[in-house]
C-alpha positions in Angstrom: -36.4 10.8 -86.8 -39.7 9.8 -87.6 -41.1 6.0 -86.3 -41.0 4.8 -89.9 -37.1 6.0 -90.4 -35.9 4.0 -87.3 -38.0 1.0 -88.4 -36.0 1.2 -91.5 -33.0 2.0 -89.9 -33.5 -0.8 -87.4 -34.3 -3.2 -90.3 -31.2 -2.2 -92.4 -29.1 -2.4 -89.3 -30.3 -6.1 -89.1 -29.6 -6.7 -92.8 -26.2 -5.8 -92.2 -25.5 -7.7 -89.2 -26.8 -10.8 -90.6 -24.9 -10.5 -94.1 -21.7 -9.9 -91.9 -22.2 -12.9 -90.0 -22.8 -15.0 -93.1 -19.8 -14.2 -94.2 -17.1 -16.8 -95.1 -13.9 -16.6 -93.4 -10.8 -16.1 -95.0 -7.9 -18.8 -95.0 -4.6 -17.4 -94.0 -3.4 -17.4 -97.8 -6.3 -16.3 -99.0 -6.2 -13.1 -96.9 -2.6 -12.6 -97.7 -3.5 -12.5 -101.1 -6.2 -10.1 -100.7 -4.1 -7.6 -99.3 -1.4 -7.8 -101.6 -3.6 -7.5 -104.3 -5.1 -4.3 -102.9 -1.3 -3.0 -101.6 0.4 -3.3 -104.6 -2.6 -3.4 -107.3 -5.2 -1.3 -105.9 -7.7 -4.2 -107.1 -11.1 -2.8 -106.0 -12.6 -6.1 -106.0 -9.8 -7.8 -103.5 -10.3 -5.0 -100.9 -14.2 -5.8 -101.4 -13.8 -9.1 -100.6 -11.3 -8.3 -97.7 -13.5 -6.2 -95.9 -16.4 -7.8 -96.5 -14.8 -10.9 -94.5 -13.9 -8.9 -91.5 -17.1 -6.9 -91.0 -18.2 -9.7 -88.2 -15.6 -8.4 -86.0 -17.3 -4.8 -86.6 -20.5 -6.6 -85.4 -18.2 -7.9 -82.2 -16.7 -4.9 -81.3 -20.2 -2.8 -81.7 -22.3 -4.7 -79.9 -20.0 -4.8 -76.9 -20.2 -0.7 -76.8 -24.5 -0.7 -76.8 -24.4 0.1 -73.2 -23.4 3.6 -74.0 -26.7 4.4 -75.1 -25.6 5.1 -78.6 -27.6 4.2 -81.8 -26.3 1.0 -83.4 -25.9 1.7 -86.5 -24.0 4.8 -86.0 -21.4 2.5 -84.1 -21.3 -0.4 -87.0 -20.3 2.8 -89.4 -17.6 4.0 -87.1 -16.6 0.4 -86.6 -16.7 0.4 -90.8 -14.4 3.3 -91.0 -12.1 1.9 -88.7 -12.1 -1.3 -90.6 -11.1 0.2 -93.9 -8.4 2.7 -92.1 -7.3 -0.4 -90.9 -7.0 -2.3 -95.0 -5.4 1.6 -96.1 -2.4 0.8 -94.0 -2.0 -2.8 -93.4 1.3 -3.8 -94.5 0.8 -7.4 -95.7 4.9 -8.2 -96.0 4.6 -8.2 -92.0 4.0 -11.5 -90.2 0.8 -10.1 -89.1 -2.7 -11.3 -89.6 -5.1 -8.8 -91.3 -7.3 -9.3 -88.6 -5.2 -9.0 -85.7 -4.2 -5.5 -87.0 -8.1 -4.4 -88.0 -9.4 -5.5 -84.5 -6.6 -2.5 -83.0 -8.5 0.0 -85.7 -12.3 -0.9 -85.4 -12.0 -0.9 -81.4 -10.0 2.6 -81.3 -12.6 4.1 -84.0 -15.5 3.1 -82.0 -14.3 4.2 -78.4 -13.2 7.6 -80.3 -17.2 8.0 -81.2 -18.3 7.2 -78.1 -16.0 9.8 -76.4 -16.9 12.2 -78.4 -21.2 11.2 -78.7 -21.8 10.1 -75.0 -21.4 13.8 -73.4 -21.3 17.2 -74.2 -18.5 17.9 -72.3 -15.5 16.3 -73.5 -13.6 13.5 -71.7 -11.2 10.7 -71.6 -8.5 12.6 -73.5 -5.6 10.8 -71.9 -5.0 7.2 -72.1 -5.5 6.8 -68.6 -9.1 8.5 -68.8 -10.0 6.4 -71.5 -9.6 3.5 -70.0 -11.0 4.2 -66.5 -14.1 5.6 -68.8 -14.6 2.3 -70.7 -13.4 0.1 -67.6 -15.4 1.4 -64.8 -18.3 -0.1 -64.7 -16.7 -3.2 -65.5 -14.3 -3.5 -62.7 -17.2 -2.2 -60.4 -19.4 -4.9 -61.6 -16.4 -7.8 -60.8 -15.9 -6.0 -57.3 -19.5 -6.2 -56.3 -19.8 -9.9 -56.9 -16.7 -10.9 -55.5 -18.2 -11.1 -52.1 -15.5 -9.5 -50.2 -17.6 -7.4 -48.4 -15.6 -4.1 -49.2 -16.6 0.0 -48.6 -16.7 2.0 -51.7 -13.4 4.1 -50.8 -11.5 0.8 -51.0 -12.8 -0.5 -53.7 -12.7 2.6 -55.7 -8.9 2.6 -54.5 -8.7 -1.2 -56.1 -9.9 0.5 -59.2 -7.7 2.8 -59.3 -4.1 0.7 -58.4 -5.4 -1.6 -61.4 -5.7 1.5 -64.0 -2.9 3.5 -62.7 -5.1 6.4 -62.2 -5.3 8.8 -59.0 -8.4 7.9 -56.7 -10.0 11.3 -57.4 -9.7 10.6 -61.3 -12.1 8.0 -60.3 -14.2 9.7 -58.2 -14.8 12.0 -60.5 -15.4 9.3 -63.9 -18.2 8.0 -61.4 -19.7 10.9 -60.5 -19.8 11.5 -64.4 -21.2 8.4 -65.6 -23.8 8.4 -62.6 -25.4 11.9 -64.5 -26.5 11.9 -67.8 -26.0 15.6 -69.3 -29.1 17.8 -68.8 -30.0 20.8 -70.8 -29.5 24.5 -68.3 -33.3 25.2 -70.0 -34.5 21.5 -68.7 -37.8 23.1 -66.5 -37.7 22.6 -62.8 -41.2 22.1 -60.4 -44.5 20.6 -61.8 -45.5 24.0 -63.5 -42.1 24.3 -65.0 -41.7 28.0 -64.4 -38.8 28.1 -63.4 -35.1 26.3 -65.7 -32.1 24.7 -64.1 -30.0 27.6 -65.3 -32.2 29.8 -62.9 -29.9 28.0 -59.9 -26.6 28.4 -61.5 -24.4 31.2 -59.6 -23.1 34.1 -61.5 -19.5 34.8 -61.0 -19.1 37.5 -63.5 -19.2 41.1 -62.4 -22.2 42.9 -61.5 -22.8 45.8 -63.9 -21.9 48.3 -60.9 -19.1 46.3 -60.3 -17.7 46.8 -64.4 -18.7 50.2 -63.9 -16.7 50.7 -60.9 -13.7 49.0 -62.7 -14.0 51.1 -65.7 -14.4 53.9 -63.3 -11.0 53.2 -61.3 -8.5 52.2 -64.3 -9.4 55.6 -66.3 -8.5 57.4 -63.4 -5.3 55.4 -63.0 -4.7 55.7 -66.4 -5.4 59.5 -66.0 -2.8 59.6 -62.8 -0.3 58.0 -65.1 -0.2 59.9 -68.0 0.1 63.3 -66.0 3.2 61.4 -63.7 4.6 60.9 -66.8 4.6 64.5 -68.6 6.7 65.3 -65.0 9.5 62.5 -66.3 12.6 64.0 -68.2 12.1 62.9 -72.6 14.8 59.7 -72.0 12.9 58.8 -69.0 9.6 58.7 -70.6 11.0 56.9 -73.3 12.3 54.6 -70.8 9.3 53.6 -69.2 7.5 53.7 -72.2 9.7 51.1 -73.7 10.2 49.0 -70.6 6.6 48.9 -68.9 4.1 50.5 -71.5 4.7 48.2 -74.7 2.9 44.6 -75.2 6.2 43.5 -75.6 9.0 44.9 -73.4 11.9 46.1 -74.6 15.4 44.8 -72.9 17.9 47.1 -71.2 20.7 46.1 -73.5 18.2 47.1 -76.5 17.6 50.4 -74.6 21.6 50.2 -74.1 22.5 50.1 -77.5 19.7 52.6 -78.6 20.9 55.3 -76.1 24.2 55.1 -76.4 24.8 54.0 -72.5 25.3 51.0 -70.4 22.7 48.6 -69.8 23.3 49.1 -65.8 22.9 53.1 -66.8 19.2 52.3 -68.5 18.7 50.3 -65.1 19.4 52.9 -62.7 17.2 56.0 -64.6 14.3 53.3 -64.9 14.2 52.4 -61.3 14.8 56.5 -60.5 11.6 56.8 -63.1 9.7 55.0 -61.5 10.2 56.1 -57.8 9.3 59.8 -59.7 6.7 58.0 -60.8 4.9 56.3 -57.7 5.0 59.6 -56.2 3.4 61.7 -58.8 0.6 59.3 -58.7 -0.2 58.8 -55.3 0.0 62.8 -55.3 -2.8 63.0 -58.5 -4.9 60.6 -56.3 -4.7 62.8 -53.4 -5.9 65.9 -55.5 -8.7 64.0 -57.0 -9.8 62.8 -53.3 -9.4 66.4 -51.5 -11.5 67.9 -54.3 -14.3 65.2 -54.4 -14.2 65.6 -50.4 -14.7 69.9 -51.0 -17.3 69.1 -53.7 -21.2 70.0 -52.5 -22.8 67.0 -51.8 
């Protein structure tokens, strides 16, 4: 954004705020009236006038999220949204003040976009980690200037007995808010040569690691196909059905297919696969004693 589009964008943000502000409120009556104009009638021109009277509390609720380092504006119009969720649903035959119930919508619209805008990684997605998010630094703040002379530990442990949250959860929401997200290309050292993702560990496979494990299961794979041409047809069919399929197939299926006994299908499997095992571990000697008798 260029220095003349958030001059604008600071100036309309300003309009806004002050036409909000200006106003007039709404009698009880009046607001009734409103909404059941708009509920039953869809009048346009009530639900303007509706909103319109409640976009202070927009202003309220935005202002008290600034901290968060978000743009302004961008928090009035999720504040907005909120606001007319909030006139699509009110139910104005409940003993309910319109604004009682659009305070609940602007406040949960407004602490959804700041979830979701103040990191990259995504957090507070319980109710417990959204309000030890948006609590925090509040709490820590009252803490500090209660002069009771506590350590950290025990007053991140007060934290968390008044959220209801584990003492690591708040460990960890600190930690979080203490480091703003940095890019992995952010350059490191005066000359910059070096990025930030230069120090990050690798824990996938080295290629001669993937190689090796390529290596090993098409031998294994190799050793099991040859067991297996050793294995009597039903006992192939057996294995195949029980051990080789995505989904395995249950000995009463097998049963009812063979014409035997589940307990039948149980003992030729577990006699298949004793076959088995040895076949193997004898197709792994043979490779070994001829890779040993190879020239070097």
């Amino acid at each position: 954004m260029t220095a003349r589009e958030l001059s604008d964008s600071q100036a309309a943000t300003q309009r806004y705020i002050r036409e909000a502000m200006k106003a007039p409120l709404l009698t009880r009556e009046r607001e009734h009236e409103l909404a059941m104009l708009w509920a039953h009638d869809q009048d346009q021109d009530a639900l303007d006038e509706l909103v319109n009277a409640h976009a202070r509390l927009v202003v309220s609720h935005a202002t008290q999220y600034r901290g968060y380092g978000l743009n302004m504006s961008d928090l009035l119009q999720e504040g907005n949204l909120g606001l007319m969720q909030a006139a699509a649903r009110f139910d104005p035959d409940r003993e309910v003040r319109f604004s009682t119930y659009a305070v609940w919508w602007i406040r949960a619209a407004i602490q959804d976009f700041v979830l979701r805008n103040w990191s990259m990684v995504r957090l507070g997605t319980t109710t417990q980690e959204k309000a030890l998010f948006f609590n925090l630094r509040r709490l820590r703040a009252k803490i500090a200037g209660s002069d009771q002379g506590i350590s950290d530990t025990d007053a991140r442990q007060q934290i968390a007995d008044q959220l209801k949250v584990q003492l690591g959860q708040v460990e960890n929401m600190e930690s979080r808010l203490s480091a703003p997200d940095q890019s992995a290309n952010a350059p490191l050292g005066e000359d910059g040569s070096s990025e930030w993702q230069d120090l990050l560990v690798d824990d996938a496979a080295s290629p001669e690691e993937v190689a090796q494990r390529s290596h090993d299961s098409s031998l294994r794979e190799r050793w099991l196909n040859t067991a297996l041409t050793h294995l009597p047809a039903r006992e192939q069919h057996i294995i195949r059905q029980r051990h080789l399929k995505e989904e395995s197939v249950t000995l009463q299926e097998l049963g009812e297919e063979l014409g035997i006994s589940k307990e039948r299908v149980r003992q030729i499997e577990h006699r298949a696969l004793q076959e088995l095992r040895k076949r193997v571990l004898e197709g792994a000697e043979q490779d070994r004693t001829r890779a040993q008798r190879a020239p070097a």
